[in-house]
Backbone of each chain as ProteinMPNN parsed JSONL, in Angstrom:
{"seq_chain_A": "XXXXXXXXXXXXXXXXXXXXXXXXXXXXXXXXXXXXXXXXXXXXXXXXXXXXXXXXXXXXXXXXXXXXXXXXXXXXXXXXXXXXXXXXXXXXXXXXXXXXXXXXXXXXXXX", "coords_chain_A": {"N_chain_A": [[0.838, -1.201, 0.0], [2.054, 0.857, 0.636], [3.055, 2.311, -1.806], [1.26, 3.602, -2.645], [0.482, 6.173, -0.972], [1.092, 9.929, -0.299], [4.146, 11.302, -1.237], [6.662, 12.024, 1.555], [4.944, 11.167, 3.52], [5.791, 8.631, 6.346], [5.648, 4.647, 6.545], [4.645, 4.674, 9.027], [3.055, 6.359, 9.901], [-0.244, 6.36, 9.939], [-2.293, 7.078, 10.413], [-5.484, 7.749, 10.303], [-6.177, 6.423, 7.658], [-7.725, 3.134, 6.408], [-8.355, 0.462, 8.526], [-9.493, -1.533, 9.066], [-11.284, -3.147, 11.558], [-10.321, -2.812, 15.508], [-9.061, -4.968, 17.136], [-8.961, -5.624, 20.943], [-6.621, -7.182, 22.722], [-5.162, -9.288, 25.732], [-1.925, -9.413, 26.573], [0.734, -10.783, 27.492], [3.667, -10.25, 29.165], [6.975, -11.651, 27.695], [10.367, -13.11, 28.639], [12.017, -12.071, 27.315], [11.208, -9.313, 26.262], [11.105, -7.992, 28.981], [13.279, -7.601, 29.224], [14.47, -6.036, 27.013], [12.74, -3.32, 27.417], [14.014, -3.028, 29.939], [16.416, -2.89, 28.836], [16.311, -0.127, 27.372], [15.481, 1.791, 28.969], [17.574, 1.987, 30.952], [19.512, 2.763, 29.383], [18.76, 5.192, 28.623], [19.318, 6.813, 30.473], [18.03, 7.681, 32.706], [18.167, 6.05, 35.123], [20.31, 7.127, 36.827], [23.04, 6.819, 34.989], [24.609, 7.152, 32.25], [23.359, 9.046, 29.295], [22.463, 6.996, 26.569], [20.63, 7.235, 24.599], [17.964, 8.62, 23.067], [14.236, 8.713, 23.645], [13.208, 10.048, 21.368], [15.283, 8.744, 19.337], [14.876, 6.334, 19.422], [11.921, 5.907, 18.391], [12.666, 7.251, 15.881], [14.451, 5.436, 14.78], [12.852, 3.187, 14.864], [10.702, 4.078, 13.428], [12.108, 4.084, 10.667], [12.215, 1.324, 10.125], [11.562, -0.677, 7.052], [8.465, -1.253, 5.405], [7.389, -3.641, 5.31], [9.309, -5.613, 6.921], [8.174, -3.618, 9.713], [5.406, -4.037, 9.429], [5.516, -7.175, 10.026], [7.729, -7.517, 12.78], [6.991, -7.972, 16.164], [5.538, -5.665, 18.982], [8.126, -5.169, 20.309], [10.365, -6.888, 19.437], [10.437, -4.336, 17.212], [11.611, -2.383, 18.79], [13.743, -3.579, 19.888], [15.383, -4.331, 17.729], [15.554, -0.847, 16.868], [16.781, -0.233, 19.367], [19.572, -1.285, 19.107], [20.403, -0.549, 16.343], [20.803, 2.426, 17.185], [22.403, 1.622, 18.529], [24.32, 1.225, 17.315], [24.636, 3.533, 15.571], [25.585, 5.842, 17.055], [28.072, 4.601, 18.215], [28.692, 2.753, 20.195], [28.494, 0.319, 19.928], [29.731, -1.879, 17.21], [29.27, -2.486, 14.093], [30.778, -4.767, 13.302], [31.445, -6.012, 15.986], [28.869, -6.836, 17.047], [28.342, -8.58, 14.622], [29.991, -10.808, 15.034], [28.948, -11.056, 17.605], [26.741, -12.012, 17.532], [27.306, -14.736, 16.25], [28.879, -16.529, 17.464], [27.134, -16.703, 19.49], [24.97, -17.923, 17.839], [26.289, -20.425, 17.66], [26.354, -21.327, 19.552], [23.755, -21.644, 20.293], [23.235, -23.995, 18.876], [24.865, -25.804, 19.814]], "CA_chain_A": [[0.0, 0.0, 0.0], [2.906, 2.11, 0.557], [3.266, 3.114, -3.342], [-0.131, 4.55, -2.971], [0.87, 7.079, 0.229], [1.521, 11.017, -0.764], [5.461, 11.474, -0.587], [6.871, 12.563, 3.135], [4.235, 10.144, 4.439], [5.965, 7.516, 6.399], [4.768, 3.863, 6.998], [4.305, 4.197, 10.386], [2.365, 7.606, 10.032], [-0.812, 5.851, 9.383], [-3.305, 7.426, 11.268], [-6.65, 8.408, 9.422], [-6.0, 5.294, 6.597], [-8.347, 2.165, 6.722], [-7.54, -0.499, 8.953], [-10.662, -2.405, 9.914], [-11.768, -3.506, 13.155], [-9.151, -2.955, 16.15], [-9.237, -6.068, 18.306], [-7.67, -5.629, 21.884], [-5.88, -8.692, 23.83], [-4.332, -8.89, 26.731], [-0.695, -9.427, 26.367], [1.949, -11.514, 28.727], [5.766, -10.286, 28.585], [7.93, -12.756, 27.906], [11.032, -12.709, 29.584], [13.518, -10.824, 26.841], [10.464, -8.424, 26.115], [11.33, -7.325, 30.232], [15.124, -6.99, 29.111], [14.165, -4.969, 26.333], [12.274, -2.633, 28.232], [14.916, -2.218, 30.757], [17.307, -1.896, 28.847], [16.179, 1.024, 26.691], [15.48, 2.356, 30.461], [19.226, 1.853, 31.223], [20.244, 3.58, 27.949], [17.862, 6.751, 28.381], [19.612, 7.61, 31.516], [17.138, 8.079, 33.855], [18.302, 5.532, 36.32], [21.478, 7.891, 37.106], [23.524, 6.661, 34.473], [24.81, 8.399, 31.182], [22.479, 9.118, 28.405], [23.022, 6.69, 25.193], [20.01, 7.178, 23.716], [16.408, 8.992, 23.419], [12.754, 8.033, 23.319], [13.353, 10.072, 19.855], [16.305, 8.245, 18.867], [13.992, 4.772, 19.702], [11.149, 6.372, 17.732], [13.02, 7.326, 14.251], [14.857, 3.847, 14.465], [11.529, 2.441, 14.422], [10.555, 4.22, 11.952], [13.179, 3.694, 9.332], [11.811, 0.322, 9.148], [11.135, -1.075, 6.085], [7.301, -1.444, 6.048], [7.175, -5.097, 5.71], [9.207, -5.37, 8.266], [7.494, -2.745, 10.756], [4.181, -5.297, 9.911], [5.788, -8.208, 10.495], [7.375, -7.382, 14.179], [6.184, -7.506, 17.043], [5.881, -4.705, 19.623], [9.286, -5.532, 21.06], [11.028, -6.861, 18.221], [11.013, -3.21, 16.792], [12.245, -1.843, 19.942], [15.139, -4.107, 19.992], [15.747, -3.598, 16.594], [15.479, 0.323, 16.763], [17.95, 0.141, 20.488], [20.889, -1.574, 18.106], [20.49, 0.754, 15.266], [20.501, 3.693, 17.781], [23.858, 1.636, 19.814], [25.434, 1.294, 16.093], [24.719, 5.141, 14.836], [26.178, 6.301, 18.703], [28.989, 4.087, 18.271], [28.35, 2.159, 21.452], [29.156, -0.888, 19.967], [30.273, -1.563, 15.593], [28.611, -3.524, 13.201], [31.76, -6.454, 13.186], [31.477, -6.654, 17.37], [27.668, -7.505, 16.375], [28.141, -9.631, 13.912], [30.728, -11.488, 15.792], [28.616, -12.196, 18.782], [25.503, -12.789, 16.97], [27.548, -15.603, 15.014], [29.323, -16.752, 18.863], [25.353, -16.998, 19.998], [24.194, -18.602, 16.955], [26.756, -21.293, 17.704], [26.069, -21.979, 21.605], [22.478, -22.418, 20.55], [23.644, -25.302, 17.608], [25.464, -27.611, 20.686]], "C_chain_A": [[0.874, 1.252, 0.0], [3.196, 2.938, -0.494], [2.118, 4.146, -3.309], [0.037, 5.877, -2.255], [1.411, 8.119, -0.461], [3.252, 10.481, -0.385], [5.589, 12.05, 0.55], [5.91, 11.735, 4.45], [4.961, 8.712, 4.627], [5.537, 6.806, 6.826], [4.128, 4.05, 7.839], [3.497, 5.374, 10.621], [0.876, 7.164, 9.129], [-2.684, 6.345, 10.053], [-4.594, 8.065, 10.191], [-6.978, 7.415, 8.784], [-7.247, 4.301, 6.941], [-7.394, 1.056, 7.082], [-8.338, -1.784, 9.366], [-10.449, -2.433, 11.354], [-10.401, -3.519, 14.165], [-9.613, -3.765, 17.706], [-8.664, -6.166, 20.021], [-7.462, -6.882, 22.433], [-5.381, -8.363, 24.787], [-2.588, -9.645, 26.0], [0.453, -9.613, 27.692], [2.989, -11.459, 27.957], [5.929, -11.308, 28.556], [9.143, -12.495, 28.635], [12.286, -11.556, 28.942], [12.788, -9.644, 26.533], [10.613, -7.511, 27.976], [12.351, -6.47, 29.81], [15.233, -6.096, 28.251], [14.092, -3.99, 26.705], [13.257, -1.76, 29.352], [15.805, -2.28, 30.303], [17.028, -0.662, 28.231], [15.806, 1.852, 28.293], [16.519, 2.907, 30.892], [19.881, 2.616, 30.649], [19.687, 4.936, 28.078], [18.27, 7.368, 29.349], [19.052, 8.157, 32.648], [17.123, 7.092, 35.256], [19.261, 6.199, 36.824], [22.556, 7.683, 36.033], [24.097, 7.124, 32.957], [24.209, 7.786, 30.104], [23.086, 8.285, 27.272], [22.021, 6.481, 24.481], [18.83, 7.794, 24.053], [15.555, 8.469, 22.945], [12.381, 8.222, 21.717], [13.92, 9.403, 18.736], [15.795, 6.773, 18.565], [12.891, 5.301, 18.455], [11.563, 6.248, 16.296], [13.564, 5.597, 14.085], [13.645, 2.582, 13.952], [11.233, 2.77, 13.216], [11.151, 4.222, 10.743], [12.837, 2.122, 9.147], [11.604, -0.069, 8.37], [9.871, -1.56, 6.193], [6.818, -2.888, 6.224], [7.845, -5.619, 6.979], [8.702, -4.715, 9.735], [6.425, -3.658, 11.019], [4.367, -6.394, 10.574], [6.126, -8.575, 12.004], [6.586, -6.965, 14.694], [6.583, -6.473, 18.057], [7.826, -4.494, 20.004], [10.464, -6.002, 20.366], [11.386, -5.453, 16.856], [11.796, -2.25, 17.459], [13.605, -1.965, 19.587], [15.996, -3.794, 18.889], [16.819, -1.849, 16.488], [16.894, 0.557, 18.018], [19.145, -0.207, 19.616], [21.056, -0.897, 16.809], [21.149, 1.948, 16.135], [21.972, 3.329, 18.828], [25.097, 1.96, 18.314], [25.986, 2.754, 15.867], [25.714, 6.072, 16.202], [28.044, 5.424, 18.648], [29.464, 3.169, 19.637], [29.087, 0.516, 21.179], [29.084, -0.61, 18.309], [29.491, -2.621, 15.423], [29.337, -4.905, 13.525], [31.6, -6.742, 14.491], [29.911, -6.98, 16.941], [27.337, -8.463, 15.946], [28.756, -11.015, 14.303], [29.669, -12.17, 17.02], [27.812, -12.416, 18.508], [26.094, -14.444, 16.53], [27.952, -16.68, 16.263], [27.633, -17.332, 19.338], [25.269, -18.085, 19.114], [25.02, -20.387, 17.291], [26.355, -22.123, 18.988], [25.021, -22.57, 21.649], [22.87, -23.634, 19.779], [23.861, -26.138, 18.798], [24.775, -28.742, 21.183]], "O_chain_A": [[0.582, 2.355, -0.463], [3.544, 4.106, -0.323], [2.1, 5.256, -3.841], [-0.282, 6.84, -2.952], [2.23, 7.774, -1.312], [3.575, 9.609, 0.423], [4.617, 12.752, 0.829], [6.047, 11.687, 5.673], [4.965, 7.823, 3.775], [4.771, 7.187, 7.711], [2.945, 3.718, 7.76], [3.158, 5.429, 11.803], [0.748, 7.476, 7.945], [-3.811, 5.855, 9.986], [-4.304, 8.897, 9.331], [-8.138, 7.086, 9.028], [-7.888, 4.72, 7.904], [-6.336, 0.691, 6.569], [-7.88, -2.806, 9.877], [-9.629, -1.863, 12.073], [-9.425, -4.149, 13.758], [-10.152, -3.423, 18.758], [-7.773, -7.004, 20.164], [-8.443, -7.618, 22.537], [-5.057, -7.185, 24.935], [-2.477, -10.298, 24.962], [0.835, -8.804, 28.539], [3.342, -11.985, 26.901], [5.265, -12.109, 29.214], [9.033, -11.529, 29.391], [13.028, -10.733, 29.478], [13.535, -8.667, 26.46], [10.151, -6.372, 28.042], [12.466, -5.247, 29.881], [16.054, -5.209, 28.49], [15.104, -3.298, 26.595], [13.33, -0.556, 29.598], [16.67, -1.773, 31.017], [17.778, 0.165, 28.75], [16.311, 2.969, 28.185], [16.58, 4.094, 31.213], [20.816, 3.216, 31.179], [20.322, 5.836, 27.528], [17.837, 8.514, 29.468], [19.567, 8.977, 33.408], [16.358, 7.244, 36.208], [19.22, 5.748, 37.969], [23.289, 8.668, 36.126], [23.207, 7.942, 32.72], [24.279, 6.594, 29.804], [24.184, 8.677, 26.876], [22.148, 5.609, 23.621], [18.457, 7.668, 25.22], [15.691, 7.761, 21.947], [11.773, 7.458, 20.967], [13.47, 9.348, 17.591], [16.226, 6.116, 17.618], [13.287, 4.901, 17.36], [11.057, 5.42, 15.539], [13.045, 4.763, 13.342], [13.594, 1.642, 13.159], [11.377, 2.12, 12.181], [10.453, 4.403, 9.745], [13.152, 1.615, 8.07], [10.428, -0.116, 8.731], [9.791, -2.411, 7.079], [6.024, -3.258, 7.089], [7.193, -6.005, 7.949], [8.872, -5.343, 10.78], [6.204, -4.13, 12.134], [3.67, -6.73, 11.531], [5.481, -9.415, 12.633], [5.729, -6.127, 14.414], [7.788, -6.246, 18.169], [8.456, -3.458, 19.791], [11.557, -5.536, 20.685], [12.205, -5.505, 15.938], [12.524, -1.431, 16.898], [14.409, -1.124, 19.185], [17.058, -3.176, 18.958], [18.003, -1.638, 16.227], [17.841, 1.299, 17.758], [19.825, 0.789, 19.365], [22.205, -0.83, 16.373], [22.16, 2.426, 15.621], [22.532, 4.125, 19.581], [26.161, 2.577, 18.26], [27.149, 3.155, 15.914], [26.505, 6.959, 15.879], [29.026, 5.966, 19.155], [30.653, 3.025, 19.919], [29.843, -0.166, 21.871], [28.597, 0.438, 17.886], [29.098, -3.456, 16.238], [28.754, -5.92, 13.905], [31.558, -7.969, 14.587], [30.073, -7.81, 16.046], [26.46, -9.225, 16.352], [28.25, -12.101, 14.021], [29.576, -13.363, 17.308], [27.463, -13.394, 19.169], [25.245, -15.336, 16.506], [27.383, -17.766, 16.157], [27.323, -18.521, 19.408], [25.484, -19.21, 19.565], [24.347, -21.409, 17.151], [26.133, -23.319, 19.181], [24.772, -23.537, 22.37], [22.67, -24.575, 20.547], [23.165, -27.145, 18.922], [25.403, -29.69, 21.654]]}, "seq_chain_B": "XXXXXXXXXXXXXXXXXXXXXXXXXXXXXXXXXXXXXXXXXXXXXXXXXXXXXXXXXXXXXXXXXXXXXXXXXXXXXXXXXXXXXXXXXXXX", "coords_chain_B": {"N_chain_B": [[12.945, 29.64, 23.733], [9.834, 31.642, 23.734], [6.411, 31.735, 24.298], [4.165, 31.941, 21.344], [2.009, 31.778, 21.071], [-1.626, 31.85, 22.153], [-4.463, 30.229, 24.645], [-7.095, 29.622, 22.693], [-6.47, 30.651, 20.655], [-6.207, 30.878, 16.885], [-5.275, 28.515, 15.019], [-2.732, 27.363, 12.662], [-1.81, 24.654, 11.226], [1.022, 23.783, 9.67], [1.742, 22.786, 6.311], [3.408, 21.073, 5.322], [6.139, 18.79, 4.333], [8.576, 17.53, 5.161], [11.739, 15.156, 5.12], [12.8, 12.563, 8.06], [12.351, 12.552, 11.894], [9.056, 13.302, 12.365], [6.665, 14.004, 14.879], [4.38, 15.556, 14.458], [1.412, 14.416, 13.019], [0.77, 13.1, 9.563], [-2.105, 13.701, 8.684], [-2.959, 15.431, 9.401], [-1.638, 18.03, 8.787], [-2.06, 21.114, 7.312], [-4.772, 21.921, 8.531], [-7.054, 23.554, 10.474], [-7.106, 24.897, 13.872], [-7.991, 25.546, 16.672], [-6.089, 26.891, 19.867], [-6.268, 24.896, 22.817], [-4.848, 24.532, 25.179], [-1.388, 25.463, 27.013], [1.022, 23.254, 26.793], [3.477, 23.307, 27.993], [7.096, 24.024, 27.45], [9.137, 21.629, 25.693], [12.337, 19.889, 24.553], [13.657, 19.861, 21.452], [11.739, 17.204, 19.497], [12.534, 16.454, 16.974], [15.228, 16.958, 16.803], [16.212, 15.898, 18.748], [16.278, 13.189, 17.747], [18.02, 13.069, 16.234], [20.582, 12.684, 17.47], [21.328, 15.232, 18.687], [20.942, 18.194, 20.598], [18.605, 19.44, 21.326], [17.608, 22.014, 22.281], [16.454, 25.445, 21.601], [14.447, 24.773, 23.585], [10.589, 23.48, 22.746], [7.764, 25.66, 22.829], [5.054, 23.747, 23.619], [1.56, 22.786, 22.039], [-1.675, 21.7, 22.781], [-3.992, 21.221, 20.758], [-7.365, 21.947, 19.355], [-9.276, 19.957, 16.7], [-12.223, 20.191, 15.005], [-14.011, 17.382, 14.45], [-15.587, 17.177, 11.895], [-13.907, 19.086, 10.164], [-11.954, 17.294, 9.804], [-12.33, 14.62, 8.581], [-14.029, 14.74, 6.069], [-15.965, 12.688, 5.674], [-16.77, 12.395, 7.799], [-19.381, 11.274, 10.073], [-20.417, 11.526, 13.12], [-20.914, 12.933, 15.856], [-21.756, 16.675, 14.727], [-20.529, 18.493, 16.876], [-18.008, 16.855, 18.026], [-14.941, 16.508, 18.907], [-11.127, 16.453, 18.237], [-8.157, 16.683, 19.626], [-5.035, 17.246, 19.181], [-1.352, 17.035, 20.246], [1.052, 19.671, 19.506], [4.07, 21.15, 18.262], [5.082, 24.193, 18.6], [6.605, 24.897, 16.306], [5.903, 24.378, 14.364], [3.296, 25.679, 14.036], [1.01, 27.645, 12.802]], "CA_chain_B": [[11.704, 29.89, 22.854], [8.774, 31.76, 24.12], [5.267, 30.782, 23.385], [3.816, 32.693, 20.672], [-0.129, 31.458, 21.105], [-2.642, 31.665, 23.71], [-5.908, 29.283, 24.446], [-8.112, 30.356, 22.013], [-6.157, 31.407, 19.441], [-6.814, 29.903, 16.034], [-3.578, 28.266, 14.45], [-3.17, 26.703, 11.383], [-0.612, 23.595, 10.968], [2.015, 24.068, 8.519], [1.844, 22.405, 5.413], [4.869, 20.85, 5.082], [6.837, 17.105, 4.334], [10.164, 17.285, 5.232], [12.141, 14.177, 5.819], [13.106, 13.112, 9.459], [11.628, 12.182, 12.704], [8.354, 14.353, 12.94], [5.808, 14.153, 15.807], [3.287, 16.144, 13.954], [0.795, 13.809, 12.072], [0.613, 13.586, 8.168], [-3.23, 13.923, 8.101], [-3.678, 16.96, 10.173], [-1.262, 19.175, 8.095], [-2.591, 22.025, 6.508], [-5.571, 21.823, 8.903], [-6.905, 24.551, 11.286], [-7.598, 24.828, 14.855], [-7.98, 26.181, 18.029], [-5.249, 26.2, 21.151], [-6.874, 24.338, 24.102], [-3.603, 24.918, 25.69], [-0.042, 25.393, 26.176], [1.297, 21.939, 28.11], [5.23, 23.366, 28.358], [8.174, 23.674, 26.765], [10.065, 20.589, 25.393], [13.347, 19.49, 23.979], [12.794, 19.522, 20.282], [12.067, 15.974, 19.049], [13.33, 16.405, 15.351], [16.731, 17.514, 16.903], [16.379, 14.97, 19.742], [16.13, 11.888, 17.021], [19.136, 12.772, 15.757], [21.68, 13.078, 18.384], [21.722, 16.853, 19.158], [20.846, 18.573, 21.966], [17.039, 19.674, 21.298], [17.5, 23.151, 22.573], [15.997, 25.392, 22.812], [12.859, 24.347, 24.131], [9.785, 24.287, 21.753], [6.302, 25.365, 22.946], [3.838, 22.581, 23.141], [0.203, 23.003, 22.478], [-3.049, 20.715, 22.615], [-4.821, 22.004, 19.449], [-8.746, 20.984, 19.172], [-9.854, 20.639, 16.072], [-13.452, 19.933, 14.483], [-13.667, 15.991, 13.557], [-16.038, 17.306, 10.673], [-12.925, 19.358, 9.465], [-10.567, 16.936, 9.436], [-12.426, 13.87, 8.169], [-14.872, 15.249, 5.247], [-17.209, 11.82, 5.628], [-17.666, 11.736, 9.59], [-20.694, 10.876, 10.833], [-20.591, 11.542, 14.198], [-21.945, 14.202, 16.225], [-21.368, 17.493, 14.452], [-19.696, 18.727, 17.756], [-16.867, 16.615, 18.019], [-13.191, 17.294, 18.451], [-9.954, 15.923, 17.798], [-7.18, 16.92, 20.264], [-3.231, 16.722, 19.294], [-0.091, 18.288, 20.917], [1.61, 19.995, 18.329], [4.766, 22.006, 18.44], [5.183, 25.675, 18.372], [7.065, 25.485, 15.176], [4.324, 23.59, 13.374], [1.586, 26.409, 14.139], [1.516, 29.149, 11.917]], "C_chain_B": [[10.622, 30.771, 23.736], [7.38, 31.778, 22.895], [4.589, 31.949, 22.466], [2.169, 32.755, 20.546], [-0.132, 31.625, 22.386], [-3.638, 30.628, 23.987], [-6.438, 30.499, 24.12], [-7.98, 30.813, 20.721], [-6.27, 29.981, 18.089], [-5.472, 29.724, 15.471], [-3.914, 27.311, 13.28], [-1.71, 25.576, 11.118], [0.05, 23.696, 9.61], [2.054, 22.783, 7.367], [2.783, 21.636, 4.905], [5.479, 19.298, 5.066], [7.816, 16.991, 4.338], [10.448, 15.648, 6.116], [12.371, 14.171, 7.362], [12.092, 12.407, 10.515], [10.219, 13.129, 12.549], [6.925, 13.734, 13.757], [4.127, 14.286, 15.033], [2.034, 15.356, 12.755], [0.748, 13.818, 10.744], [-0.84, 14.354, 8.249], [-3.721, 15.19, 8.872], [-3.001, 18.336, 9.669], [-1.727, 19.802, 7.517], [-4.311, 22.546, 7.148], [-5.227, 22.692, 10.529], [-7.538, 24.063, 12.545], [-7.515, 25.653, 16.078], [-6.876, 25.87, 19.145], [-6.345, 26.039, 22.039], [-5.904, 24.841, 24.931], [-2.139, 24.96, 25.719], [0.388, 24.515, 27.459], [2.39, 22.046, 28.275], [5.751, 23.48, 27.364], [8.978, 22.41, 26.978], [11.124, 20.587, 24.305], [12.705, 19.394, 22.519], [12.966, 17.95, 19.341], [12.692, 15.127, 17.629], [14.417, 16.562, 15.786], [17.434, 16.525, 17.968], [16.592, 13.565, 18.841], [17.913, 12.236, 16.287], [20.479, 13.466, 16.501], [22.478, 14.464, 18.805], [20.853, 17.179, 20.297], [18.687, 18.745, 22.433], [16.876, 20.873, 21.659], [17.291, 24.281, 21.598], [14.83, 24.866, 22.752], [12.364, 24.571, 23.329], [8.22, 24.083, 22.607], [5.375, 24.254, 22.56], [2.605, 22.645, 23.299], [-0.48, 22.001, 22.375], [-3.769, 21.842, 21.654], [-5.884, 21.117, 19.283], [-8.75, 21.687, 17.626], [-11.449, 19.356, 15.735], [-13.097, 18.701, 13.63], [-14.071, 16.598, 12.282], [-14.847, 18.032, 9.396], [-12.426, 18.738, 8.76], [-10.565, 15.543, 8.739], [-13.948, 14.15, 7.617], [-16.283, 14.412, 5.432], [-17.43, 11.721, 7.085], [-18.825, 11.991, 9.819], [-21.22, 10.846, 12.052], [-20.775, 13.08, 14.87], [-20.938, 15.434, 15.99], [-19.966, 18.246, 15.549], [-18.154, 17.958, 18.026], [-15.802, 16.802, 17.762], [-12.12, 16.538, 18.286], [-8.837, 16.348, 18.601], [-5.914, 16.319, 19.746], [-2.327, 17.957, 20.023], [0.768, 18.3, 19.727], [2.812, 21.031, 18.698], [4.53, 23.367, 17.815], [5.645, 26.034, 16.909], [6.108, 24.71, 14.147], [3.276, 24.254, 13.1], [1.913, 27.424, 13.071], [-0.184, 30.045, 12.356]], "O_chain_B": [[10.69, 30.292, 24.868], [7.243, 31.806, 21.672], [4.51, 33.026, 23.058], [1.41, 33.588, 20.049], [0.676, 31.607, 23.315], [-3.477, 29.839, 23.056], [-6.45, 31.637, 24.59], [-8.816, 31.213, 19.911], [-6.361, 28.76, 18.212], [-4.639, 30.63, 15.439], [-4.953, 26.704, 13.02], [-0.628, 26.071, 10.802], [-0.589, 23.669, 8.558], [2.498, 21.725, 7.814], [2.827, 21.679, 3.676], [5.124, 18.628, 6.036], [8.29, 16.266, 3.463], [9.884, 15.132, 7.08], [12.262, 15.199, 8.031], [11.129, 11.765, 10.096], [10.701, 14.245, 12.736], [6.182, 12.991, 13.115], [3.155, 13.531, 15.033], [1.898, 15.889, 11.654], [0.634, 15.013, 10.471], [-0.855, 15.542, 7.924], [-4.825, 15.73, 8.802], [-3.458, 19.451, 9.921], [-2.196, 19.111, 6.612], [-5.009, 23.328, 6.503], [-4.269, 22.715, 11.302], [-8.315, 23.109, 12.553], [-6.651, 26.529, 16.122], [-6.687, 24.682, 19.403], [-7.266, 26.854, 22.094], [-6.297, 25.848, 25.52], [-1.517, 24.598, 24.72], [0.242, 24.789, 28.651], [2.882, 21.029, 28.764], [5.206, 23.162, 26.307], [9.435, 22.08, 28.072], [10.914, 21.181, 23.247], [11.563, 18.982, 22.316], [13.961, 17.615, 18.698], [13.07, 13.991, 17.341], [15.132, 16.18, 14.86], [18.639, 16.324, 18.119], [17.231, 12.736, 19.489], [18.723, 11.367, 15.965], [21.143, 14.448, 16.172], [23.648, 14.702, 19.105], [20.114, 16.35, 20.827], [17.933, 18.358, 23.326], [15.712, 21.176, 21.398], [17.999, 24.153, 20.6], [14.302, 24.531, 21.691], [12.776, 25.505, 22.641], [7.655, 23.039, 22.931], [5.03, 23.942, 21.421], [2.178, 22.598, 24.453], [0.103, 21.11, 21.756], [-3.987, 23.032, 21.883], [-5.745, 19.907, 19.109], [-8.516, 22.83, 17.233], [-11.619, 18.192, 16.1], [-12.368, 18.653, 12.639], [-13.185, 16.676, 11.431], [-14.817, 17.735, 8.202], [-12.227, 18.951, 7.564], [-9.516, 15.057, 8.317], [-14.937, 13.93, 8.318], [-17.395, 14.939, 5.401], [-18.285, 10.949, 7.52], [-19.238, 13.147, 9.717], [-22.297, 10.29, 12.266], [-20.743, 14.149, 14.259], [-19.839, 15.553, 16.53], [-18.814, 18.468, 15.176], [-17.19, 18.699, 18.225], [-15.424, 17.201, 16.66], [-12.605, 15.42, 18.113], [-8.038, 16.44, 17.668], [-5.688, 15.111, 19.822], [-2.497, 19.156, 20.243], [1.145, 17.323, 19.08], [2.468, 21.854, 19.546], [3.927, 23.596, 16.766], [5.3, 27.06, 16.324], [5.976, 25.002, 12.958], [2.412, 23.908, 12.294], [3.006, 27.832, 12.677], [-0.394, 31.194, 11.968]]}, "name": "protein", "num_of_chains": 2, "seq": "XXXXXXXXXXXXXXXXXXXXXXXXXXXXXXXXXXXXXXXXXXXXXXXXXXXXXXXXXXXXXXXXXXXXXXXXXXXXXXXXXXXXXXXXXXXXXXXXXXXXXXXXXXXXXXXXXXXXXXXXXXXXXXXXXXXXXXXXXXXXXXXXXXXXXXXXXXXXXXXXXXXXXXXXXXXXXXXXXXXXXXXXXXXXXXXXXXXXXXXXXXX"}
């Protein structure tokens, strides 16, 4: 649907559009949806600790999604997303330490 | 910054699509309304998304406007309003 959208309108700016019926659920964290949570907490500096990121900085990250992706995650999965974009662009941590311990992980789960 | 509106005053949302973080809804651009009020000055969130300071401060209002305005087919009672907080540099 996105081809159809004036230019400057992004995905996630969807407000007005048709969407049908909006269903509510309840919804049980899981346990990395906590860690999520606190850490973007951790990172925003408001426990005493130094600022590495804002609610804005979380926000645009989100939104630079690609819109199939944006549909596809879930609440928390764009978060996480959007916090590692927002540690990359900060320089907090590099793409190759990333890719490295993603690849380190990916292995631990294989044993 | 100081605030340049009052409640009451009629403001008109800026027209405008610049790339970028922005706050300010697509579908309410170019669309008029009333201040309800002014809820503070805040950090500015276009300047905050991209790792600058946000200073200075930008007036923040609650702007009502008329559903019938802002969605040509509504059907719901003529009276109805629409409340957003909109920045100071958004009003014209």
């Amino acid at each position: 649907m996105t081809s159809e959208l004036p230019p400057g309108r992004g995905h996630h700016d969807m407000g007005g559009l048709l969407a049908g019926r909006v269903e509510p659920v309840e919804h049980d964290y899981a346990e990395w949806e906590r860690r999520v949570d606190a850490l973007r907490l951790l990172l925003s500096g408001i426990k005493g600790g130094r600022t590495l990121m804002t609610v804005d900085e979380l926000r645009k990250n989100i939104e630079a999604l690609p819109p199939d992706a944006y549909e596809r995650m879930s609440y928390y999965e764009r978060w996480v997303t959007s916090i590692t974009q927002t540690m990359i662009q900060r320089g907090v941590i590099t793409t190759d330490e990333l890719g490295r311990k993603m690849e380190q992980i990916e292995k631990r789960g294989r044993r | 910054m100081s605030a340049r509106f009052k409640p009451g005053d009629r403001v008109r949302v800026r027209k405008a699509y610049p790339l970028g973080h922005i706050r300010t809804p697509f579908y309410i651009r170019g669309h008029g309304g009333v201040v309800e009020r002014l809820c503070g000055a805040f950090g500015n969130p276009e300047e905050l998304a991209q790792m600058r300071s946000g200073e200075p401060k930008q007036p923040l209002y609650r702007v009502r406007f008329l559903q019938t305005d802002v969605w040509p087919a509504y059907r719901g009672n003529p009276g109805d309003v629409l409340e957003i907080e909109i920045f100071q540099h958004w009003l014209e």
